[in-house]
Jmol script that loads the backbone (N, CA, C; Angstrom):
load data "model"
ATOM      1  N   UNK A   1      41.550  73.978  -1.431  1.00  0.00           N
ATOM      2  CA  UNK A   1      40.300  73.264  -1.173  1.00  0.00           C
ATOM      3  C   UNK A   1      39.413  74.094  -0.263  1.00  0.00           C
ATOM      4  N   UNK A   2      38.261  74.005  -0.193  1.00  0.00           N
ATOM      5  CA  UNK A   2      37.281  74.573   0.214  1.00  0.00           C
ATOM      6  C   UNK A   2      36.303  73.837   0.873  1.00  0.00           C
ATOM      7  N   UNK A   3      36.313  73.362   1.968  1.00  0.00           N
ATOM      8  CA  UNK A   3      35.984  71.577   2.764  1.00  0.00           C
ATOM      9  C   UNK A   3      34.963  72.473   3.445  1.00  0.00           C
ATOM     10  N   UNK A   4      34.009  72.437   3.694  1.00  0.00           N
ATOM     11  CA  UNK A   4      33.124  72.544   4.843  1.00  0.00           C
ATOM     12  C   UNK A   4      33.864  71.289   5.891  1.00  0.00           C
ATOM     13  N   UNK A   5      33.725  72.456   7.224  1.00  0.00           N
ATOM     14  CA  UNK A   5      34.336  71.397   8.537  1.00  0.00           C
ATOM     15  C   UNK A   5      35.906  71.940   8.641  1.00  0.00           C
ATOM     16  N   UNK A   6      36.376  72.160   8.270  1.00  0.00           N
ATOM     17  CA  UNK A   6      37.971  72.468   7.595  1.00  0.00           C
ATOM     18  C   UNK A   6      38.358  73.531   8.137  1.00  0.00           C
ATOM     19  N   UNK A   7      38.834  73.607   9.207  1.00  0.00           N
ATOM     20  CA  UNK A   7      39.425  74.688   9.846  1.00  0.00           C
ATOM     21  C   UNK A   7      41.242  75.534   9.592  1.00  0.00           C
ATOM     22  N   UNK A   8      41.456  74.346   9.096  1.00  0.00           N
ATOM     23  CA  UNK A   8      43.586  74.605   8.344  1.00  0.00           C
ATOM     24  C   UNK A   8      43.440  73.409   7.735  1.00  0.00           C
ATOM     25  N   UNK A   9      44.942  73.732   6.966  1.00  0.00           N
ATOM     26  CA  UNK A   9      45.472  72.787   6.374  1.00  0.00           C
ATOM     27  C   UNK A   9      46.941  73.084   6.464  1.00  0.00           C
ATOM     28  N   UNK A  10      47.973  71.863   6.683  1.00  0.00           N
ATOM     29  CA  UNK A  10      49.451  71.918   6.797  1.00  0.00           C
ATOM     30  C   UNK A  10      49.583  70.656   6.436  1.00  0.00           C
ATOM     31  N   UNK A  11      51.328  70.682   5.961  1.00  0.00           N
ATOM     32  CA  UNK A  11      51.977  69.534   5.746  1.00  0.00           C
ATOM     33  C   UNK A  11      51.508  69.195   4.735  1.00  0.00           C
ATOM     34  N   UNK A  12      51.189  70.303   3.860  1.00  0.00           N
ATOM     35  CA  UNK A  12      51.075  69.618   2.027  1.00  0.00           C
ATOM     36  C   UNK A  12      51.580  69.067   1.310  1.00  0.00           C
ATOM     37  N   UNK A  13      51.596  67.957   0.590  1.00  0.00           N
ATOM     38  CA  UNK A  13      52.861  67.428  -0.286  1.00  0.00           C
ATOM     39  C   UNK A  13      51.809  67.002  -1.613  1.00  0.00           C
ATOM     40  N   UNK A  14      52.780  67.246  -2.445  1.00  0.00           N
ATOM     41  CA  UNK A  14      52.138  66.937  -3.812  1.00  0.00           C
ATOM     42  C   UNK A  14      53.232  66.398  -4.953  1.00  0.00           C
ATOM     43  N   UNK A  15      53.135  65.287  -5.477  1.00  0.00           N
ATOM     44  CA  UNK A  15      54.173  64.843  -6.768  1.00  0.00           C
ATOM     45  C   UNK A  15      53.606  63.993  -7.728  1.00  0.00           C
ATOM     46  N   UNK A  16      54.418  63.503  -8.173  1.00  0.00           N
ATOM     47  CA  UNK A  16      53.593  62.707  -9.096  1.00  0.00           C
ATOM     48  C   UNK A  16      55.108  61.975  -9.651  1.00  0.00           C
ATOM     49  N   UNK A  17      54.327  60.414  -9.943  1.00  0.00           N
ATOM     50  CA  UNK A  17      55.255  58.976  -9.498  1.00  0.00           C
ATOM     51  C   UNK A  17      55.883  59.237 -11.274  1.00  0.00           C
ATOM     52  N   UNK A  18      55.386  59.116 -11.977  1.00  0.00           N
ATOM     53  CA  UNK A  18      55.071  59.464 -13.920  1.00  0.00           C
ATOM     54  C   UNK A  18      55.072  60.398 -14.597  1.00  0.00           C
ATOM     55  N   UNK A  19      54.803  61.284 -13.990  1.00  0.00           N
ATOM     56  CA  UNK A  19      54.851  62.473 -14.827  1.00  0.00           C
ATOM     57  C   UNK A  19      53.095  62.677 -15.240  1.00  0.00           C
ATOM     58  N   UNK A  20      51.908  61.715 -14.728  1.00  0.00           N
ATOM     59  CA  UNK A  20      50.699  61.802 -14.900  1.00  0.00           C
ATOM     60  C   UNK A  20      50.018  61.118 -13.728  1.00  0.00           C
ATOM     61  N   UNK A  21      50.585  60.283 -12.624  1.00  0.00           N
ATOM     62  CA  UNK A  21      49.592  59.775 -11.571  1.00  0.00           C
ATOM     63  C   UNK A  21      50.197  60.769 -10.516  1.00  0.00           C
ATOM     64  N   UNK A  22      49.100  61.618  -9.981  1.00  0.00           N
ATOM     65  CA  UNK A  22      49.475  62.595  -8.985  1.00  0.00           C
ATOM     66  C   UNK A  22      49.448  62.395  -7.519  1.00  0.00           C
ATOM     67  N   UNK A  23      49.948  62.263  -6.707  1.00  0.00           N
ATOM     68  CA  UNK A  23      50.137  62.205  -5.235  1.00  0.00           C
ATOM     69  C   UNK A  23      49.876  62.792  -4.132  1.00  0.00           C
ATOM     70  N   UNK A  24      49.112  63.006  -3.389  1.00  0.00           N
ATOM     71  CA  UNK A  24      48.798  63.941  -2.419  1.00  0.00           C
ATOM     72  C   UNK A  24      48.743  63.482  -0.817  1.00  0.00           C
ATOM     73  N   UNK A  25      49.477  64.029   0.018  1.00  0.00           N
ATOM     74  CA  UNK A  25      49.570  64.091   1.488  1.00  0.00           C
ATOM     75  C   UNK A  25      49.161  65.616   2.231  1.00  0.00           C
ATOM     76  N   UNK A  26      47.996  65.226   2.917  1.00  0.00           N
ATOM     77  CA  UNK A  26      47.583  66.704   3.662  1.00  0.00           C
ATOM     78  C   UNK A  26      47.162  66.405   5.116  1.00  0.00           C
ATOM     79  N   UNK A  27      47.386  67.379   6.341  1.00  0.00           N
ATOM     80  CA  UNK A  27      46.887  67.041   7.211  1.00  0.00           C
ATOM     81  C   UNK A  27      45.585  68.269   7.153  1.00  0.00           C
ATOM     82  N   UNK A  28      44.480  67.614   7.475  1.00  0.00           N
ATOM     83  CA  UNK A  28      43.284  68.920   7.705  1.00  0.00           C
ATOM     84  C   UNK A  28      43.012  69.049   9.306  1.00  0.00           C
ATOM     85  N   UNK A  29      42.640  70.007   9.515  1.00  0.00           N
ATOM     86  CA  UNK A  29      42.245  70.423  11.533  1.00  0.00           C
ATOM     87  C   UNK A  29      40.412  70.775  10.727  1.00  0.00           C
ATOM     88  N   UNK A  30      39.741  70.123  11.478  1.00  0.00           N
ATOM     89  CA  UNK A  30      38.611  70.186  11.703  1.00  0.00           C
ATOM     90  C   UNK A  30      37.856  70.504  13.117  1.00  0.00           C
ATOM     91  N   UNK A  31      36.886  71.518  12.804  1.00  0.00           N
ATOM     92  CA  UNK A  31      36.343  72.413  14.493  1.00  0.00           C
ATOM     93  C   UNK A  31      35.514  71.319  15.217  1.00  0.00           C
ATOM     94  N   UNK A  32      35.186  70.097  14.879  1.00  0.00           N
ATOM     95  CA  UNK A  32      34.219  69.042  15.874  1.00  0.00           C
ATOM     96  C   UNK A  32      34.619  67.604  15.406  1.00  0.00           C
ATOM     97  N   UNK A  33      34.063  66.805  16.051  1.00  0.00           N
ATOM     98  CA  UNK A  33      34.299  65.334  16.121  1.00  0.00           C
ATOM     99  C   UNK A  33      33.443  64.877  14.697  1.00  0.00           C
ATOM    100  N   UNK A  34      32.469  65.116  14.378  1.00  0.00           N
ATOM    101  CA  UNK A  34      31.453  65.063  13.508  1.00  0.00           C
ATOM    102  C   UNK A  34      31.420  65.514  12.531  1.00  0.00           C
ATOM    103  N   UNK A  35      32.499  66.028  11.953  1.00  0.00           N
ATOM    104  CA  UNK A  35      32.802  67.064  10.855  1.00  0.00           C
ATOM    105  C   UNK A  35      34.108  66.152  10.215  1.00  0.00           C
ATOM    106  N   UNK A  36      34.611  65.213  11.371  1.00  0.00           N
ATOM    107  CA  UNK A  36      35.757  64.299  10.307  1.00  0.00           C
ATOM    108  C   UNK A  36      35.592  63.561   9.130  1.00  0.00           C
ATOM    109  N   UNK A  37      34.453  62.634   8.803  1.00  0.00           N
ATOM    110  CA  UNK A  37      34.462  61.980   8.292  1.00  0.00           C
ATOM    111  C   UNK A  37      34.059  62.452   7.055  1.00  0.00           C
ATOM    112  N   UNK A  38      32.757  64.061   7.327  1.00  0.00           N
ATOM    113  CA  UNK A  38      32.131  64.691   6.085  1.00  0.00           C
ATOM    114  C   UNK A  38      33.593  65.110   5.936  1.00  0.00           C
ATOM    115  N   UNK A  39      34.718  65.955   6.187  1.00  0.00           N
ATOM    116  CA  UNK A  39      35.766  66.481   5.783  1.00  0.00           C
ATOM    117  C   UNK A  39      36.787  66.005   4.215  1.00  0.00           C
ATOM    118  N   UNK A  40      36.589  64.631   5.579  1.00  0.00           N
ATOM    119  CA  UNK A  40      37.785  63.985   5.032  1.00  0.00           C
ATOM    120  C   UNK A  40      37.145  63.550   3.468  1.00  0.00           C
ATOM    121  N   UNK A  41      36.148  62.669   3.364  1.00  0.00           N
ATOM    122  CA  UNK A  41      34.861  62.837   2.300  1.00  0.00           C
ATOM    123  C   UNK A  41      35.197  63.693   1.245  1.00  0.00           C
ATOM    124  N   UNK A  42      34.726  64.654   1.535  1.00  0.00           N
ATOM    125  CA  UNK A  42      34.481  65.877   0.721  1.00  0.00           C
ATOM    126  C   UNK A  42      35.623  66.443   0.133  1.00  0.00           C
ATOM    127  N   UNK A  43      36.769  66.451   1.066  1.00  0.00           N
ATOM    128  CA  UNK A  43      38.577  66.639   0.715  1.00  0.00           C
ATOM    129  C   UNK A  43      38.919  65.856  -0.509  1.00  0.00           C
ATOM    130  N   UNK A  44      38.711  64.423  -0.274  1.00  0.00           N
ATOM    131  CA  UNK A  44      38.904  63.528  -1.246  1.00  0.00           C
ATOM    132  C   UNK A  44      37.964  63.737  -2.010  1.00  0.00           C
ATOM    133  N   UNK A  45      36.894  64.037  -2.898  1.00  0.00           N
ATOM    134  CA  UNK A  45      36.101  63.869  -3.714  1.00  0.00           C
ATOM    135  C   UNK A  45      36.673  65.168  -4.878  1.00  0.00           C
ATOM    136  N   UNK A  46      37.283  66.294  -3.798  1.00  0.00           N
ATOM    137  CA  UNK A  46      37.870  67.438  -4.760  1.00  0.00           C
ATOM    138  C   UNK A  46      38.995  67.374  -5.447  1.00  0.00           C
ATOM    139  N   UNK A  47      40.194  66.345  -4.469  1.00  0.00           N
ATOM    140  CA  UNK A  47      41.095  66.433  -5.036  1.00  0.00           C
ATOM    141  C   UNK A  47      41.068  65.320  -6.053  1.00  0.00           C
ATOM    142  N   UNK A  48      40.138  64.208  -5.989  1.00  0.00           N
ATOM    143  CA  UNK A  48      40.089  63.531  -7.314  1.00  0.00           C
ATOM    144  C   UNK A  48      39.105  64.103  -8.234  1.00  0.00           C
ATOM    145  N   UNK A  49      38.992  65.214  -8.166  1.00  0.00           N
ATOM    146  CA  UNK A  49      38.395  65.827  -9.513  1.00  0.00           C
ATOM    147  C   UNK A  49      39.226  66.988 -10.121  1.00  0.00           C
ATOM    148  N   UNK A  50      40.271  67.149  -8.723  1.00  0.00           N
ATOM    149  CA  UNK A  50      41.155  67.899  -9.751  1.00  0.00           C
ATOM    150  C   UNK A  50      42.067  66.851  -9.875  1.00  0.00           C
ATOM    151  N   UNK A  51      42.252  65.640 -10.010  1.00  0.00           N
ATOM    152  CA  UNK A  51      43.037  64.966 -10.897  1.00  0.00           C
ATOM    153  C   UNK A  51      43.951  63.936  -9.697  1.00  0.00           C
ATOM    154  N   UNK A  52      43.914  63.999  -8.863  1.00  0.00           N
ATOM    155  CA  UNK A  52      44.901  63.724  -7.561  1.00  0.00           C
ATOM    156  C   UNK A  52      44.386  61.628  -7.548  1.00  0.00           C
ATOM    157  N   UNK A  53      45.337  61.124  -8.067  1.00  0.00           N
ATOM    158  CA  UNK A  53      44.902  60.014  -7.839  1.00  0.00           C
ATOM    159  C   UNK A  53      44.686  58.878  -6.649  1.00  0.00           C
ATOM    160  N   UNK A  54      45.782  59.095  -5.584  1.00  0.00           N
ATOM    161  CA  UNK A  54      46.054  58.941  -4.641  1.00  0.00           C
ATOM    162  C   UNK A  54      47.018  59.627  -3.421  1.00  0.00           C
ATOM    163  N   UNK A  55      45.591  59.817  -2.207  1.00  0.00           N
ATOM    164  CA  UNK A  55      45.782  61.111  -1.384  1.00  0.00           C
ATOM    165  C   UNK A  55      45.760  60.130   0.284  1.00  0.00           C
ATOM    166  N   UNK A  56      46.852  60.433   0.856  1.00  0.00           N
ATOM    167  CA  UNK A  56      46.826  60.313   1.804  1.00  0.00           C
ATOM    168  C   UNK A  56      46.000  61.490   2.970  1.00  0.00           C
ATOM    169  N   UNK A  57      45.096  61.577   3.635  1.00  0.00           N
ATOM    170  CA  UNK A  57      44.584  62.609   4.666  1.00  0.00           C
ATOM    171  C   UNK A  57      45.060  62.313   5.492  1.00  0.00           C
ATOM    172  N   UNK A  58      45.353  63.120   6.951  1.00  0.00           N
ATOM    173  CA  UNK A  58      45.721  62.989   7.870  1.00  0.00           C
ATOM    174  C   UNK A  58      44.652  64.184   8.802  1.00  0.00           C
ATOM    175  N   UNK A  59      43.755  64.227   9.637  1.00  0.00           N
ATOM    176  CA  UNK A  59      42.787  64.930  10.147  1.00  0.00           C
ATOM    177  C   UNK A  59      42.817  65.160  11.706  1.00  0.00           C
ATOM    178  N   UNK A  60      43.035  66.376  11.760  1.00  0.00           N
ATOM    179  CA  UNK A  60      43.370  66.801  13.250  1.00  0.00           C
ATOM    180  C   UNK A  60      42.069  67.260  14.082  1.00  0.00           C
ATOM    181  N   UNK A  61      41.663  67.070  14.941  1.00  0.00           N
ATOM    182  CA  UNK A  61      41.030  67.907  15.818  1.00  0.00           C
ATOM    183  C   UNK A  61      41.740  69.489  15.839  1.00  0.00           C
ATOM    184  N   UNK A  62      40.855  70.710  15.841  1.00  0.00           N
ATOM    185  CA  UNK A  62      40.954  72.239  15.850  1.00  0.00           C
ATOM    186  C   UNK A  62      41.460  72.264  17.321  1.00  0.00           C
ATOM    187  N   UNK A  63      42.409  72.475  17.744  1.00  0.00           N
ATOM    188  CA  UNK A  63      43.338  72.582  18.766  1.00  0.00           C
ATOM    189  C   UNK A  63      44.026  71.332  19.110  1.00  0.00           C
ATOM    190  N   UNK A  64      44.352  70.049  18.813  1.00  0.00           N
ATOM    191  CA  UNK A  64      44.886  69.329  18.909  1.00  0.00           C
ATOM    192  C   UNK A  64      46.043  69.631  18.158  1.00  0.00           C
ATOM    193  N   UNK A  65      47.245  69.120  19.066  1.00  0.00           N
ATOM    194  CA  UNK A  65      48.707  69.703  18.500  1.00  0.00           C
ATOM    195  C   UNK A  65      49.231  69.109  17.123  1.00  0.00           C
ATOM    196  N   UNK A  66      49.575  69.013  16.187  1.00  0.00           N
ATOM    197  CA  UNK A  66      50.422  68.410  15.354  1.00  0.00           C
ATOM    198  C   UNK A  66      51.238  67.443  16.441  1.00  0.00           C
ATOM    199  N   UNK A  67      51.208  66.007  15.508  1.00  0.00           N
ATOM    200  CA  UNK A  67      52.300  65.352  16.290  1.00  0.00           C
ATOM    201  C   UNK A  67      53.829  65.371  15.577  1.00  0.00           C
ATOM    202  N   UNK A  68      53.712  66.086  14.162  1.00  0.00           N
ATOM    203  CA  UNK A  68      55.024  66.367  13.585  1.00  0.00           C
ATOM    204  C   UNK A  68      56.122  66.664  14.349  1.00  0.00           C
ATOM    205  N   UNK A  69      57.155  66.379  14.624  1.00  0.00           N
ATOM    206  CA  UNK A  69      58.021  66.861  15.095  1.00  0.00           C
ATOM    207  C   UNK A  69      58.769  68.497  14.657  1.00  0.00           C
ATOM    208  N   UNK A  70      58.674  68.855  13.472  1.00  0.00           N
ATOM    209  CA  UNK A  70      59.394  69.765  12.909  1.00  0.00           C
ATOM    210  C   UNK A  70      57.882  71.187  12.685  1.00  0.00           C
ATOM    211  N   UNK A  71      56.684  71.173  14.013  1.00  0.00           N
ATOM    212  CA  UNK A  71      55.787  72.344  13.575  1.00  0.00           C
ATOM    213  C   UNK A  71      56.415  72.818  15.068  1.00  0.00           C
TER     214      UNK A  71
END
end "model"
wireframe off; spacefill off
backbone 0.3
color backbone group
């Protein structure tokens, strides 16, 4: 993906439930407060055009730590 605002991306997951409804989990790091919502937006609008039916986002502030345990 190619997000304006979008500084990384980790913790990708992708499957699919059928063998045709596709699944998506991503966390994005974005460089300002004001850039989340166009991000997150714009994230989702791509991956349901490449086919992604239901996408969980998860959106970090650009230096805010992962709260994952396992980064």
């Amino acid at each position: 993906l190619a997000v304006p605002g979008v500084t990384g991306v980790h913790d990708q997951h992708a499957w699919t439930l059928d063998g045709r409804y596709l699944v998506l989990t991503v966390h994005l790091v974005v460089n300002a407060t004001d850039a989340l919502r166009r991000a997150k937006d714009a994230a989702r609008e791509q991956l349901n055009a490449l086919g992604v039916d239901h996408a969980t986002i998860e959106v970090e502030l650009e230096g805010e730590e992962c709260t994952l345990q396992h980064h």
